[in-house]
Structure formats: C-alpha cells, structure tokens
N, CA, C and O of each residue as an XYZ file, in Angstrom:
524
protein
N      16.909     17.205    -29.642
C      17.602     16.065    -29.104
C      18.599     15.498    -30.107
O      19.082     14.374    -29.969
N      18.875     16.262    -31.061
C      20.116     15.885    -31.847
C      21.095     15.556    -31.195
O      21.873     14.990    -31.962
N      21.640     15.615    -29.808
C      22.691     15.734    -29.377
C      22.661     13.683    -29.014
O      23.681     13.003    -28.905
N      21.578     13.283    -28.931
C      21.469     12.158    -28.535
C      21.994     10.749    -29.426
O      21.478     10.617    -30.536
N      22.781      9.922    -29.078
C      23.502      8.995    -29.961
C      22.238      7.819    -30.098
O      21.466      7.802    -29.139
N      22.081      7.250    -30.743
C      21.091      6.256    -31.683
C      19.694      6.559    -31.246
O      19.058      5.934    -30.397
N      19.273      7.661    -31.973
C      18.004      8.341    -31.378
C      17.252      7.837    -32.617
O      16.037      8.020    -32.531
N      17.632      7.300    -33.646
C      16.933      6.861    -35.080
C      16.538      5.288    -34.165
O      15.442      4.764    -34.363
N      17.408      4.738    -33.319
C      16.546      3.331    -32.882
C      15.532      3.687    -31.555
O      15.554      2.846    -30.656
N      14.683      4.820    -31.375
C      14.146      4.730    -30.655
C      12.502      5.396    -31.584
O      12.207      6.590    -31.525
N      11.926      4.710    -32.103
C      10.650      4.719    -32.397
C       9.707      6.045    -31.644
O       9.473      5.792    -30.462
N       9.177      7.300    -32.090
C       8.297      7.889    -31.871
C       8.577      8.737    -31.103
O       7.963      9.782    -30.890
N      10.349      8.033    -30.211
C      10.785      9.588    -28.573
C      10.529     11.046    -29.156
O      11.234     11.627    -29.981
N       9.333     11.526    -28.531
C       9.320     12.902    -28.559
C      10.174     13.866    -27.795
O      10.363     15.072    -27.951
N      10.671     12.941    -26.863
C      11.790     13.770    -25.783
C      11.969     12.705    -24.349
O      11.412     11.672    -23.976
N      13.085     13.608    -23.800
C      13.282     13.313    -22.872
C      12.898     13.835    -21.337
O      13.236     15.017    -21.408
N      12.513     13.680    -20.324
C      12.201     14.245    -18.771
C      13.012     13.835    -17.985
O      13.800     12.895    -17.877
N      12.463     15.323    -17.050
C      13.007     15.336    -15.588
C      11.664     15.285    -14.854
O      10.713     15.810    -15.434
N      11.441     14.677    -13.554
C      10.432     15.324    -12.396
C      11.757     15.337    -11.159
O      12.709     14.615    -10.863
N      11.294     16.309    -10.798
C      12.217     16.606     -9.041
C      10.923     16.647     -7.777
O      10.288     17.674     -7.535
N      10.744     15.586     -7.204
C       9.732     15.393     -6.394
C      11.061     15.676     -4.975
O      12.248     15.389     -4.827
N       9.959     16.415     -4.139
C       9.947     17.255     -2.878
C       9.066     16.282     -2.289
O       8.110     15.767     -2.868
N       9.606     15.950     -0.557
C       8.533     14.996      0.162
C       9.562     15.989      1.415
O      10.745     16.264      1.615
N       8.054     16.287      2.088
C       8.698     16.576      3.791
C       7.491     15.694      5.018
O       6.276     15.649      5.208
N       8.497     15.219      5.492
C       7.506     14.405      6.489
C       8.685     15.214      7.858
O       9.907     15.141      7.985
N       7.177     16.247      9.037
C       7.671     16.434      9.700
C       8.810     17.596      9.736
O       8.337     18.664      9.347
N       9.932     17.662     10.031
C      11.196     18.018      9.616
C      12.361     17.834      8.929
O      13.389     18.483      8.735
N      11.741     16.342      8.485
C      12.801     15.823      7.505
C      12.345     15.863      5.866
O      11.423     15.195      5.399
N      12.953     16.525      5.330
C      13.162     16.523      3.798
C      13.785     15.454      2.848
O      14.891     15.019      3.168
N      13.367     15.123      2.045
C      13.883     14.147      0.834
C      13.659     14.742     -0.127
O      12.689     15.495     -0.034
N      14.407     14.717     -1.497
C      14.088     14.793     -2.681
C      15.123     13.938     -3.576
O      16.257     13.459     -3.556
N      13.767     14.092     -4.512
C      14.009     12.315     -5.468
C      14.222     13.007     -6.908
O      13.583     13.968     -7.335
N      15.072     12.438     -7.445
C      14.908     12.776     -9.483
C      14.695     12.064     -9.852
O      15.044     11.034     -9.274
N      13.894     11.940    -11.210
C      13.152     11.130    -11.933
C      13.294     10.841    -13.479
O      12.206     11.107    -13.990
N      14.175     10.413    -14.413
C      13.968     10.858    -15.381
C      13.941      9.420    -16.207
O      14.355      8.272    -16.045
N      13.058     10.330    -17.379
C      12.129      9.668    -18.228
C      11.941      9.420    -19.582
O      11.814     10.580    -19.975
N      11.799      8.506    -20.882
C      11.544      9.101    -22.147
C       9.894      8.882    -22.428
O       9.077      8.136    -21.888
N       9.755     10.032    -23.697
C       8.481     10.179    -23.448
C       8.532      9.939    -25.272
O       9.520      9.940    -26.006
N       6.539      9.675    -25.750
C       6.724      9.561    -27.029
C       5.593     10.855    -27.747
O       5.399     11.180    -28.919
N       5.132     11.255    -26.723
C       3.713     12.202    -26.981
C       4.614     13.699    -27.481
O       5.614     14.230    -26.999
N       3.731     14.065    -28.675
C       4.652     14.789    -29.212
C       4.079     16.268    -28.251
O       2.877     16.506    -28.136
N       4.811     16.867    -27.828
C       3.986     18.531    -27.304
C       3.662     18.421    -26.292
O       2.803     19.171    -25.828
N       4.202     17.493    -25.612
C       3.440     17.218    -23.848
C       4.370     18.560    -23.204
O       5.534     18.947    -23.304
N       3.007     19.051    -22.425
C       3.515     19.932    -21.512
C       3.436     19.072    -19.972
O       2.789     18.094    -19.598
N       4.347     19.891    -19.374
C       5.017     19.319    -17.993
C       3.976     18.927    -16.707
O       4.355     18.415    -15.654
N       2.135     19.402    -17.144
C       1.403     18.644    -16.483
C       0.958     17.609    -16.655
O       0.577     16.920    -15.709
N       0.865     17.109    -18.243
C       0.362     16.086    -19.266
C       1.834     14.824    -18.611
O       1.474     13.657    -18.451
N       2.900     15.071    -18.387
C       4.076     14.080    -18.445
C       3.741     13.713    -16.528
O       3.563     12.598    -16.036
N       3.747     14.935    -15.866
C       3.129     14.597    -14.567
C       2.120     13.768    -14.090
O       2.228     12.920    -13.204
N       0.826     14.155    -14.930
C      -0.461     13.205    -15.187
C       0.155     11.913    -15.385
O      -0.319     10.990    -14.723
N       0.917     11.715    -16.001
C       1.136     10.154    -16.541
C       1.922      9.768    -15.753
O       1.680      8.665    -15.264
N       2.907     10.341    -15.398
C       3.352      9.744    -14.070
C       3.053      9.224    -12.670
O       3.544      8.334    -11.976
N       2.017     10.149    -12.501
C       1.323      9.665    -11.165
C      -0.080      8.784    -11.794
O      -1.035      8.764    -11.018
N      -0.198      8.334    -12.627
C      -1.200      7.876    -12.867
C      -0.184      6.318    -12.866
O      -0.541      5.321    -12.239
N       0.680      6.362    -13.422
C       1.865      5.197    -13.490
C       1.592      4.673    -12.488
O       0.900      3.658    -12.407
N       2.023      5.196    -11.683
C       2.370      4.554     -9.486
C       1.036      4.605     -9.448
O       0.799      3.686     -8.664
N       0.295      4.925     -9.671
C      -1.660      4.808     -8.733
C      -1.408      3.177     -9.219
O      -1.514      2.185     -8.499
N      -1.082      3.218    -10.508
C      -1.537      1.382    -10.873
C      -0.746      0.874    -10.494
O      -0.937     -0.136     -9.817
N       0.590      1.373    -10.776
C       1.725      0.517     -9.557
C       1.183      0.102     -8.483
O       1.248     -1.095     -8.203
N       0.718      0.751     -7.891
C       0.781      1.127     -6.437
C      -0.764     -0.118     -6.031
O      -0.904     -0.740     -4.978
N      -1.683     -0.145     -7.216
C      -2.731     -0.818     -6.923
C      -2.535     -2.268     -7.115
O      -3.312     -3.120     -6.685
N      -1.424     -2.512     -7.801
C      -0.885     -3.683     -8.649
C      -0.472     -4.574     -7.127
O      -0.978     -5.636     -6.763
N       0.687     -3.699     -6.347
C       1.587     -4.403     -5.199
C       0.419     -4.563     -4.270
O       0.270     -5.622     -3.661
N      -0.571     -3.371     -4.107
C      -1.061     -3.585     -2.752
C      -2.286     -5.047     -2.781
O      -2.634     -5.701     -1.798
N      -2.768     -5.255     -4.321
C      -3.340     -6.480     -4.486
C      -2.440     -7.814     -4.034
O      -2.846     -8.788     -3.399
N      -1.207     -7.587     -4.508
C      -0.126     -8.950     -4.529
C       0.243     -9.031     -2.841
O       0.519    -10.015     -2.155
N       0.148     -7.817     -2.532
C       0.896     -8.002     -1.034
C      -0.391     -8.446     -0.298
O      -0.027     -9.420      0.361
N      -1.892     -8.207     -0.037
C      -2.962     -8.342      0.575
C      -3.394     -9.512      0.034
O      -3.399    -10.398      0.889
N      -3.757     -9.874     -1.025
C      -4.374    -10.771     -2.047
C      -3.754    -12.388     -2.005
O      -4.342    -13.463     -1.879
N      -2.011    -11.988     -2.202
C      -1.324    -13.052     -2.626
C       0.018    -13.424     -1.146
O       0.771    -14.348     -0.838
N      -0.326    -12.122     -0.647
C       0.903    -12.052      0.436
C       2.235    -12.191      0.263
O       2.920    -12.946      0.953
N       2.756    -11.341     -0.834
C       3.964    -11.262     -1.629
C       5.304    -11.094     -0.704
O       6.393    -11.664     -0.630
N       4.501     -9.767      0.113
C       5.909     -9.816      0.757
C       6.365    -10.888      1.949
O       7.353    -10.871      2.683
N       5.412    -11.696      1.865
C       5.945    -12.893      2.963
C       6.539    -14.331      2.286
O       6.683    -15.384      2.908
N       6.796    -14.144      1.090
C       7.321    -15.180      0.514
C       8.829    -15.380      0.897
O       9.616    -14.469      1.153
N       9.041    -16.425      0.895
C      10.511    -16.710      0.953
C      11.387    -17.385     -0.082
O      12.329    -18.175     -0.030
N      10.771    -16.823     -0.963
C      11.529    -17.210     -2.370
C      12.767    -16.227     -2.683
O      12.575    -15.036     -2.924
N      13.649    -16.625     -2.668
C      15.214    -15.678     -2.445
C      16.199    -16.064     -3.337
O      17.097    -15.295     -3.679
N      16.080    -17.350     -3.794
C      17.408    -17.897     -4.922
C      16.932    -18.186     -6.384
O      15.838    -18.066     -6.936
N      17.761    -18.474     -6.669
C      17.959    -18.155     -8.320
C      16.742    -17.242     -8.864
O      16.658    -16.037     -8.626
N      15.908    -17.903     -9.547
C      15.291    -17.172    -10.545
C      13.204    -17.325     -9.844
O      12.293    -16.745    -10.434
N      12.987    -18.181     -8.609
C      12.158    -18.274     -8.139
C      11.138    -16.873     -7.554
O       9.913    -16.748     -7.545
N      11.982    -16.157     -7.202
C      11.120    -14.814     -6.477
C      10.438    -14.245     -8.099
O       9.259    -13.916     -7.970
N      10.902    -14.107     -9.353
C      10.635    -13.632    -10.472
C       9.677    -14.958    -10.701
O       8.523    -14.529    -10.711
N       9.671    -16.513    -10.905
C       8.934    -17.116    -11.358
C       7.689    -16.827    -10.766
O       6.867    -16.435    -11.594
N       7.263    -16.891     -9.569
C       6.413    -16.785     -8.614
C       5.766    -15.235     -8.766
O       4.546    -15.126     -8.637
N       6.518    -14.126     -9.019
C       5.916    -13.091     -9.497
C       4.871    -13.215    -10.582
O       3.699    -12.841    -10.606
N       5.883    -14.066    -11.792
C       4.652    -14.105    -12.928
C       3.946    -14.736    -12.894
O       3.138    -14.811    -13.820
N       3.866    -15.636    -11.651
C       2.552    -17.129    -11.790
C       1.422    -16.500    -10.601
O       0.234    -16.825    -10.619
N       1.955    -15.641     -9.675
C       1.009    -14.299     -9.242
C       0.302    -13.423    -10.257
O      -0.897    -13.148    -10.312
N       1.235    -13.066    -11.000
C      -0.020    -11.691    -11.931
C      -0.437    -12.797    -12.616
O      -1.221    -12.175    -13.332
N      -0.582    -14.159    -13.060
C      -1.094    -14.910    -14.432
C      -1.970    -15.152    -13.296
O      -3.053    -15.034    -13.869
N      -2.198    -15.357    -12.325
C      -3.305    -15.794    -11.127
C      -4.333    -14.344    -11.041
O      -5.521    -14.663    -11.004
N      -4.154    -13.212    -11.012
C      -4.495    -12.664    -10.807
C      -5.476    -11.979    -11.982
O      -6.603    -11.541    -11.751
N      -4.791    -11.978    -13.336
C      -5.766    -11.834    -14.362
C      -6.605    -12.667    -14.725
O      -7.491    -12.355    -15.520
N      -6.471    -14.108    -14.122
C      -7.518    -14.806    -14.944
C      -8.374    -14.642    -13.754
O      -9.401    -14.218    -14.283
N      -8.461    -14.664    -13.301
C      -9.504    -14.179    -11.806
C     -10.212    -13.568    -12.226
O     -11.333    -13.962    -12.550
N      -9.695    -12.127    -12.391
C      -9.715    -11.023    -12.864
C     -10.836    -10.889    -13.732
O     -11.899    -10.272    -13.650
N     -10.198    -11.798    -14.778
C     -11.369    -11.872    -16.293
C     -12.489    -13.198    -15.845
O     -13.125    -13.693    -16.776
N     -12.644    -13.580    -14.869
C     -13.225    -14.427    -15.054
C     -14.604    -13.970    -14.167
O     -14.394    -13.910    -12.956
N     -15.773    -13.690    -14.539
C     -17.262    -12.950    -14.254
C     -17.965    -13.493    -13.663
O     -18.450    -13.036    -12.628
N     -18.229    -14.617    -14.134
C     -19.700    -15.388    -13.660
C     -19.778    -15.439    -11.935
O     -20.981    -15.469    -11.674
N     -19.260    -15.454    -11.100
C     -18.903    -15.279    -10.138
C     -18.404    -14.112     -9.481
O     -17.314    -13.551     -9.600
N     -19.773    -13.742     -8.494
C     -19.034    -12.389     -8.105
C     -17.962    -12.718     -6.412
O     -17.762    -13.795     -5.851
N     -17.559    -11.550     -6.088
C     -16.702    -12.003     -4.739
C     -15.405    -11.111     -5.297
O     -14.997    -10.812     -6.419
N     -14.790    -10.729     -3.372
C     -13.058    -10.198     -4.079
C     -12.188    -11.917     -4.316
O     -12.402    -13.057     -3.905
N     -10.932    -11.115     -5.400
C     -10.191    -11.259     -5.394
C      -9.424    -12.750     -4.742
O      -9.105    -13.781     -5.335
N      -9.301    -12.397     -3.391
C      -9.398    -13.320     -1.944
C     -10.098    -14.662     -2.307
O      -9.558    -15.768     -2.282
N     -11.450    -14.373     -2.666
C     -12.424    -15.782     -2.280
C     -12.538    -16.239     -3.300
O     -13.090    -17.334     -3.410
N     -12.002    -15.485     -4.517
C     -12.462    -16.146     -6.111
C     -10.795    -17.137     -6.089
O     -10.532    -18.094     -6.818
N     -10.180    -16.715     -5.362
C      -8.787    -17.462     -5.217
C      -8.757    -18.663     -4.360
O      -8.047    -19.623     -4.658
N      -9.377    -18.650     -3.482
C     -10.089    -19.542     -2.635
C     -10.982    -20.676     -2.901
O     -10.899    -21.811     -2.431
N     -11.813    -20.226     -3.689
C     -12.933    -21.459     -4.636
C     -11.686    -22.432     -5.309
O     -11.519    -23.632     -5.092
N     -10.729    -21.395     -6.337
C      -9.959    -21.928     -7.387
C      -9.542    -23.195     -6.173
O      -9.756    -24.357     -6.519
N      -9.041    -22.978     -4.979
C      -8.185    -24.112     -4.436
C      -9.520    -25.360     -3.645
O      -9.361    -26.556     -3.401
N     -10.670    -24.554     -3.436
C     -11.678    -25.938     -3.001
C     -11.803    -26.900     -3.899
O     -11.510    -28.052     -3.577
N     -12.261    -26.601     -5.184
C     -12.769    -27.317     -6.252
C     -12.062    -26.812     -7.302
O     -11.512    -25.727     -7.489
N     -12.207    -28.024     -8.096
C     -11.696    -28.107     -9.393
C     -12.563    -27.221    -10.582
O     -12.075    -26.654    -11.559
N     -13.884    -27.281    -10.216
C     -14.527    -26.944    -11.628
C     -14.897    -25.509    -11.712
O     -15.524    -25.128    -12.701
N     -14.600    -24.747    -10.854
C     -14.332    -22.898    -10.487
C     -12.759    -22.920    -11.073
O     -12.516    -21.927    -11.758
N     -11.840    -23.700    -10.959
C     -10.354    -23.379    -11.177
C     -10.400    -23.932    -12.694
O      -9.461    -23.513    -13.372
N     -11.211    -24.704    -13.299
C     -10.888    -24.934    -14.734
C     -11.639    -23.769    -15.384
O     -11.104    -23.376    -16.421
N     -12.706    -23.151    -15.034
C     -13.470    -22.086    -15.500
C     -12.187    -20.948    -15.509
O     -11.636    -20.538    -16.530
N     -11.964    -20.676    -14.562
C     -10.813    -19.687    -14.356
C      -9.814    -19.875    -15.716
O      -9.578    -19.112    -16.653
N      -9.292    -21.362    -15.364
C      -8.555    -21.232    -16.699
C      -8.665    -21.567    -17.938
O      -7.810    -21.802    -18.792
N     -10.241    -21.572    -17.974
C     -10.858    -21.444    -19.605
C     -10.792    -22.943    -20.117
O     -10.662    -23.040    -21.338
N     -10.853    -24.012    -19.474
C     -10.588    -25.356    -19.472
C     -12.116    -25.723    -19.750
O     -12.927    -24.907    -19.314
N     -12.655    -26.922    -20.466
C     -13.847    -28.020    -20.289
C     -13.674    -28.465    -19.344
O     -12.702    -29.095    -18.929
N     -14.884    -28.111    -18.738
C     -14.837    -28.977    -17.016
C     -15.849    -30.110    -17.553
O     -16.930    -30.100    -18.143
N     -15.033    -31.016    -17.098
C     -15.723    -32.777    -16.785
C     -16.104    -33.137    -15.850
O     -15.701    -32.834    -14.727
N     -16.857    -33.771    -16.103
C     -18.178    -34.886    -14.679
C     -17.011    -35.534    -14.562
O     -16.911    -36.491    -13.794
C-alpha cells in the first residue's frame, strides 16, 4: 500500500478491502460494493467477511431494538440537529437499562417502570434514591 498518500497517519492499517455482495430476490438481481480499511495484519478474505457480517448482526440488533423498543422510526424529529440528539438520548436509555440487573423484564417494561416511578429510574441512573 505504498501507493497510498498519508498512510503514516493511519495507525496499525494492515490494508485495504473490497466485498462484492450478490442478492437475488426472485428475478431481480442487485449487487452492492463494499469497501473497507482493515488493521488485522494477515486477514484472509473469510476472517474480513466474518467481521463484516458480524458488524450488521449488531447493527442490525442495535436498529431492530430502537425501532421495536424505542419506536425510532416513528419519530418526527426532522430539523436541525434533533433526529441525532434523540438518537443519542435513545442508545444512553438503552445502556443504562441495559446495565442495570436487579430487575429482571425486556427492555420494553424496564423502560416503562423508569416512567411509573422515580426510584427504578434513579437506580437506572445510578442516582441515591430518597424517601
């Protein structure tokens, strides 16, 4: 990869990728290119695959929580910088949930308590709950 211009500011790139994903639904064909930098030194082209689809599984588990969980795609947040604020005050909702044990239940109902009562939503956020 000598050929590459400020490759000294990129920390550890072992190289660069392609994937060419093939999808046929039916009779209709698509294909997608993909490309990628990678830092693993010697990855062969199933090892860079592995990580790729392992990428989108969590992608993929990430949206379908926000869209079911939080109901993302029904928001109507559209101007300035709100659809992004609301993103991150979703995943900051979602990890402390997340990390928070003593309470079993999905997702859904541990989000649910947080809005009945106060002293499940200060636990959540690691707060002294007061009488």
């Amino acid at each position: 990869m000598d050929w590459l211009n400020g490759k000294a500011d990129w920390k550890k790139l072992a190289g660069i990728g392609m994937i060419v994903s093939e999808r046929q639904i039916g009779e209709q064909r698509t294909t997608e290119t993909s490309y990628f930098i990678y830092s693993q030194q010697g990855a062969t082209a199933q090892q860079l695959l592995a990580a790729r689809r392992s990428h989108w599984g969590i992608e993929n588990k990430l949206h379908w929580v926000l869209d079911t969980v939080m109901r993302e795609d029904e928001s109507r947040a559209r101007t300035g910088h709100g659809a992004e604020n609301l993103n991150v005050l979703r995943h900051l909702a979602l990890n402390l949930v997340k990390k928070e044990a003593t309470m079993k239940g999905s997702m859904r109902t541990k989000l649910k308590i947080c809005g009945w009562g106060h002293n499940y939503l200060l636990k959540v956020l690691q707060l002294p709950i007061s009488d």
